[in-house]
N, C-alpha and C positions, 0 to 999 in steps of 0.2 A: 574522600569522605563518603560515609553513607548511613542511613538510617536501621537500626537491626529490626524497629517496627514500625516500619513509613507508614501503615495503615493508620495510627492513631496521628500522623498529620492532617488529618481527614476533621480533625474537633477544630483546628485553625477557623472553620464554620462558620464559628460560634461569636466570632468577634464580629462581623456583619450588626448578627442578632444586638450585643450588647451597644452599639455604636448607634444603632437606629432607637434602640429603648432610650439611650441616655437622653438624645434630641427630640425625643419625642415628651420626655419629662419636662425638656428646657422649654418648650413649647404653651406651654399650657398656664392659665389666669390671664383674665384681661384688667386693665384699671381706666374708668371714663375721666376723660376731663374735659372741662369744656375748649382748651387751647393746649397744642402740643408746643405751642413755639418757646416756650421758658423751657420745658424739660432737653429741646434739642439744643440749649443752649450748657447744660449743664455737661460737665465733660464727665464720663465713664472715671472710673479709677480703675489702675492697671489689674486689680484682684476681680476687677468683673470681664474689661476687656483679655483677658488671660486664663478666666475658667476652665478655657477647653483644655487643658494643660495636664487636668485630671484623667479625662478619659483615656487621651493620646496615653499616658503612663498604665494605665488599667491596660489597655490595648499591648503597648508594647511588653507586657506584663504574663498576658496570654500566650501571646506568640511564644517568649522564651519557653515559657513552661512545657506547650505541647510542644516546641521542639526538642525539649530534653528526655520530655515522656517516650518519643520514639526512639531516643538512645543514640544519639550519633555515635560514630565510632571512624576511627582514622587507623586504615591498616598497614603493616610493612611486609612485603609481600618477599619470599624468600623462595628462589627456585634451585633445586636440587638435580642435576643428572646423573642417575645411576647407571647409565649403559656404558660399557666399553664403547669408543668409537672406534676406526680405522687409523693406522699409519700411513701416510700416504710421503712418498719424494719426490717432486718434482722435479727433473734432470734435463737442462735445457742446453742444445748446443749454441754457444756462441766463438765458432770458430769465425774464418773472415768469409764463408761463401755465405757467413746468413746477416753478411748485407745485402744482398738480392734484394731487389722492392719486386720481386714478382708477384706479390701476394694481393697487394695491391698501389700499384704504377702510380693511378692517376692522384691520390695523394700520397706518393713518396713516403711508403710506410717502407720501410724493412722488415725484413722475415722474424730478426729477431725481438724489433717491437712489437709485431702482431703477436710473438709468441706469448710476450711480458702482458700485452692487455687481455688476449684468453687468456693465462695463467689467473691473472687479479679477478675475472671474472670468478674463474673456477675455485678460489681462496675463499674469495667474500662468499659464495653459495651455501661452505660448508659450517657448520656449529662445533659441532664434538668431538670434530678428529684433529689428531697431531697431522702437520702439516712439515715438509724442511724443505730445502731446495739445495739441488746441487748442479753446479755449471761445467764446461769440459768443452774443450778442445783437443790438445795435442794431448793432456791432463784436464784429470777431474778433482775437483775440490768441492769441499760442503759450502756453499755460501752460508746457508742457514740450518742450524739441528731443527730436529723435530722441536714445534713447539704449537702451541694453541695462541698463543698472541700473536693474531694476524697481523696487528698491526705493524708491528716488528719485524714480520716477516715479508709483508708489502713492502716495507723502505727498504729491505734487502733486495726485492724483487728490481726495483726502481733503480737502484745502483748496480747492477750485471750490463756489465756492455762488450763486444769485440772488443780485444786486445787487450783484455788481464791475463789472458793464460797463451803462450805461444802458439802459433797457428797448427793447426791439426784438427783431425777426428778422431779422439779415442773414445769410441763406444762402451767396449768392452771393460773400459776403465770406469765409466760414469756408471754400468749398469754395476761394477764392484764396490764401488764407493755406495750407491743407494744400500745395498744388500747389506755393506755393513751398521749403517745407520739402523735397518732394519731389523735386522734378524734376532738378535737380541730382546727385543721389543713383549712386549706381553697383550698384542694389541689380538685381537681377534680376527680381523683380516688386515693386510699389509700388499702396499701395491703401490710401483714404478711404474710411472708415465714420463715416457724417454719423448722427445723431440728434438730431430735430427736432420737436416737437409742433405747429408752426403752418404759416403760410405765409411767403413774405419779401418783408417790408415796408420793409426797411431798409438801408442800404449803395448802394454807385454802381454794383456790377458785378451783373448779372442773373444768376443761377444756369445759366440754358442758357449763356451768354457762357463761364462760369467750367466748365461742363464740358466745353467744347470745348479749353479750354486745357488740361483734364487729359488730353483724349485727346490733345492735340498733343503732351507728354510720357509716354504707355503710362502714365496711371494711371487704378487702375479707383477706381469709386464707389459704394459700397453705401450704399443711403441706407434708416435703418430710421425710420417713422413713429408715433409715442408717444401714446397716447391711447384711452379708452374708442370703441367702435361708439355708442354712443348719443350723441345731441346735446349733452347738457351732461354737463359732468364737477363734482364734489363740489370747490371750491376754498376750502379756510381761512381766514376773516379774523375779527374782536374786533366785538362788539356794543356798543353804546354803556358798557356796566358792564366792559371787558375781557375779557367771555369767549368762549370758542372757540367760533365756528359754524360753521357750511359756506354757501356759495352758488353758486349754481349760473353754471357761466361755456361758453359753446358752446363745442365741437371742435370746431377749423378746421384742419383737417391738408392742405394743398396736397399729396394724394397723385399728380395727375395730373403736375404738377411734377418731383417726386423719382421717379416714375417714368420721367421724360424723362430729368435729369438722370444717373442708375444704367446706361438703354440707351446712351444716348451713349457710354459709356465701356468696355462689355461689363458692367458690375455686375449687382447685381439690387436691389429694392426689398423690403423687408418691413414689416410692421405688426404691431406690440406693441403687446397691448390689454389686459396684464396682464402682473406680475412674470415668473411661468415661461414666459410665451411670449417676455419678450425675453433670458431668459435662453437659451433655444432659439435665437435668432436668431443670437445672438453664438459662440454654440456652432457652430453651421451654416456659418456665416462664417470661423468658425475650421476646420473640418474643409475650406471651401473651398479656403482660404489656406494649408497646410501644406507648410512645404519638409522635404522630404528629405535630410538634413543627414549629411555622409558624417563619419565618427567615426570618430578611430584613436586608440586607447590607448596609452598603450606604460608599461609597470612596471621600476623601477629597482629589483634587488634586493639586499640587505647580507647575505653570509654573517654568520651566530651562531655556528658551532660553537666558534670559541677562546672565545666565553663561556661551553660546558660542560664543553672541553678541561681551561684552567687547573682548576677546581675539581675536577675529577674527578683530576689527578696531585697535586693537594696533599689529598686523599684517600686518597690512595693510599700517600703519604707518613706520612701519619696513621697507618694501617693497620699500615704498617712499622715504624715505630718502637713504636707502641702492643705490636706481636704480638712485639716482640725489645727491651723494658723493663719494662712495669707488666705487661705479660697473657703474657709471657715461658713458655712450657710448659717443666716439667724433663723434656727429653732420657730 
């Protein structure tokens, strides 16, 4: 809520004034006697002990009114986005090398949860653009279309785990499956962000093939590479008694590749070799990507003042009859 003219809350003042005139009227005639001790015996009757009854209604009389004078006003605020935003896919590999905890060891993350918590970082960041997600291994499939309901798209995010889709790397396929999500689109810029820990091994379309197609439809390709710099990465598996050990499996990251495929397109390529470095990625990516999204508000406003109008005239009312009945002065 708010006042359209808070200035004339400014006469509220004025009650001070009338509050100190009233007591200063009650104040006034003396009567001598010679002995006060009969009158302190005589009890008040409740129309003198309760005169102040009047002012307190005068008062509260005041107040309504200059709150109404300034105009209260309760608004419903409506926001409008007229800017195209961006298309964006996310295409995340979850074959089985991206259970590697290389990314970070010491709390036993996996590659492809550190992927999942940058991704939700990078979802929640954005406002105005379509968002979808597609996963891939040996096969690429949509998990999610393009849509603007993150939230939906988060629970999708949250359910992608190693071994929905048969073991493999198909690159080539994931970057064909985004393009066709894509292409079609009427969005004003459109852009695949691939994460991939390996090389591709798997699918019928060759990843340079599948980035030429995205340039033939204006989509760009950022392609981010997942994996420790050292040769082997720490990969979890059960000892013959079932308990947890690590063993060591090579990093084969086809960086020369996803370097191709990201120029093709204008993208660029990055390598996450750790949690906060691919969190930076996605961040970076996101600060690339940012539409400028024109926003007009517009607020509906509800006059109040007949809700302190009424109360203040049946106040008033009160006043009147109370000061010419029960609190009645002898003339």
């Amino acid at each position: 809520m708010n006042f359209r003219d808070p200035l004339l809350l400014l006469l509220a003042f004025v009650v001070p004034l009338v509050v100190w005139s009233y007591f200063r009227r009650q104040a006034g005639g003396t009567v001598r006697f010679s002995s006060l001790g009969t009158l302190k015996r005589v009890r008040s009757p409740w129309s003198v002990r309760g005169r102040h009854v009047l002012i307190a209604l005068r008062t509260a009389v005041i107040l309504l009114l200059v709150a109404a004078l300034a105009r209260p006003q309760s608004g419903k605020e409506e926001t409008r986005i007229t800017t195209e935003g961006i298309d964006i896919v996310l295409a995340v590999d979850i074959s089985g090398s991206m259970r590697a905890e290389d990314l970070d060891f010491a709390r036993h993350v996996s590659r492809v949860q550190a992927a999942k918590n940058a991704a939700k970082d990078f979802i929640k960041g954005r406002e105005t653009d379509r968002i979808g997600l597609v996963v891939f291994a040996s096969l690429a499939y949509t998990q999610c279309p393009l849509t603007l309901d993150y939230g939906v798209l988060l629970q999708f995010l949250d359910k992608i785990d190693i071994g929905q889709i048969p073991d493999g790397t198909a690159i080539g396929s994931a970057i064909a499956a985004s393009v066709a999500r894509l292409k079609d689109t009427k969005a004003k810029s459109k852009v695949v962000v691939l994460l991939t820990d390996g090389r591709n091994n798997a699918g019928k379309i060759a990843p340079a093939t599948a980035a030429q197609m995205a340039k033939a439809f204006n989509i760009k390709i950022y392609t981010i590479g997942v994996g420790t710099r050292e040769p082997f990465a720490p990969f979890p598996s059960q000892d013959f008694f079932g308990n947890r050990v690590y063993v060591r499996q090579p990093v084969d990251i086809d960086e020369k590749m996803l370097q191709e495929v990201a120029a093709t397109t204008g993208g660029r390529y990055f390598r996450a070799t750790d949690t906060d470095s691919l969190r930076k990625i996605y961040a970076e990516i996101d600060q690339l990507e940012k539409t400028e999204a024109e926003v007009k508000t517009y607020t509906e406003y509800n006059e109040l003042f007949p809700k302190l109008i009424i109360p203040a005239l049946a106040l008033l009312l009160l006043e009147v009859l109370a000061a010419n009945t029960r609190f009645r002065k002898i003339p």
